[in-house]
N, C-alpha and C positions, 0 to 999 in steps of 0.2 A: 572595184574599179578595174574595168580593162584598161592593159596599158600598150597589149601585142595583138597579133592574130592569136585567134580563138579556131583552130580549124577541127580538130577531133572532141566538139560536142557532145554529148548523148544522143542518141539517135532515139528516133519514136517509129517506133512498131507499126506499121497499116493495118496489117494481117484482121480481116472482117470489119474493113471500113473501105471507103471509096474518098474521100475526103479526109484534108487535115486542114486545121485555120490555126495562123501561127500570128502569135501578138507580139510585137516589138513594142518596149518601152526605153528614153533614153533619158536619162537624168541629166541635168546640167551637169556639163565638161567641163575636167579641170584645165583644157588645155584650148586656144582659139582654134575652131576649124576653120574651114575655108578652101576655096579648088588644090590646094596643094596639101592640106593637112581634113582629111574627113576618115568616116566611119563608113566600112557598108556593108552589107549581112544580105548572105545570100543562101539559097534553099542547094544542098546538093542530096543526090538519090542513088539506090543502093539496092542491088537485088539479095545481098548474100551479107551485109551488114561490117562487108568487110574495105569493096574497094567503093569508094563514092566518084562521084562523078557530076558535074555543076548539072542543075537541073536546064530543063529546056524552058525557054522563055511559056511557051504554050502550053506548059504543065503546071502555071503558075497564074494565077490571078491574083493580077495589079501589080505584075513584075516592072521595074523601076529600067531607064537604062544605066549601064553597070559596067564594070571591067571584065564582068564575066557572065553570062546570062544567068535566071534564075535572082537574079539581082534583086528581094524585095525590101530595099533601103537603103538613101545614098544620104549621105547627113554630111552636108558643110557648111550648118549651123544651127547652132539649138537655142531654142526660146527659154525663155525663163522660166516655164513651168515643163518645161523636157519637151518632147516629142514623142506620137508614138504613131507604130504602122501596122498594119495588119494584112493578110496577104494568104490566098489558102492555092494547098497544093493538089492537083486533081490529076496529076499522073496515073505512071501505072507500075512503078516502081514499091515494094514492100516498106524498106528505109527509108527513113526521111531525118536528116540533120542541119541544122543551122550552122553558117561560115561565118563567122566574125573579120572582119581585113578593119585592121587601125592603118591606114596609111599615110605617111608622113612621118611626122613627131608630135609623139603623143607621152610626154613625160611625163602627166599629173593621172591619164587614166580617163576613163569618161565610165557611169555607172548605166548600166543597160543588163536587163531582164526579157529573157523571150519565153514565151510560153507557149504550149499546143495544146489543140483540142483536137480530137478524134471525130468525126462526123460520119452521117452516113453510114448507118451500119448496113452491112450486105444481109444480114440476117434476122430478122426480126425476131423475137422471146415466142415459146408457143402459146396460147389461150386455152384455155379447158371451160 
């Protein structure tokens, strides 16, 4: 259960990709959201893996709007079988990590999983 900000994620590597597609899932909250208490997960990027920086809206497909651009997920309320979003990043930056913001009050936590996938390889395997 998240119950804070999530801001220092693991980061995923680009390095011989051109793409990444990041999958949000969010499990029913234990706590009500709503415009003053929500969830929202945002894409920031990274040339050196150290300083990040919130991504650009246009380096992001099916970016949400947000508190802060790069925004792919604003949840101020979850259905009973969770919610989930998907969202892929086509920058040009090497790192790539996920921002979790719980904002509000959020005492019980809410259960969310993000996953990536690497796309696009720059390289193809050779054939003989």
């Amino acid at each position: 259960n998240v119950q804070a900000d999530q801001l220092a994620i693991n980061s995923v590597d680009l390095s011989g990709y051109e793409t990444l597609l990041v999958t949000v899932n969010i499990g029913s909250g234990g706590d009500a959201l709503d415009q003053a208490n929500y969830v929202e997960i945002a894409l920031e990027e990274s040339d050196n893996d150290a300083v990040y920086t919130a991504c650009d809206d246009n380096a992001v497909v099916s970016s949400v709007p947000g508190t802060v651009t790069g925004t792919i997920a604003h949840i101020e309320a979850i259905g009973a079988g969770g919610e989930s979003f998907m969202a892929a990043y086509k920058g040009k930056k090497r790192f790539i990590r996920p921002a979790i913001r719980m904002v509000g009050n959020h005492n019980n936590g809410t259960i969310i999983s993000i996953s990536a996938l690497l796309q696009n390889p720059k390289y193809r395997p050779l054939t003989i």
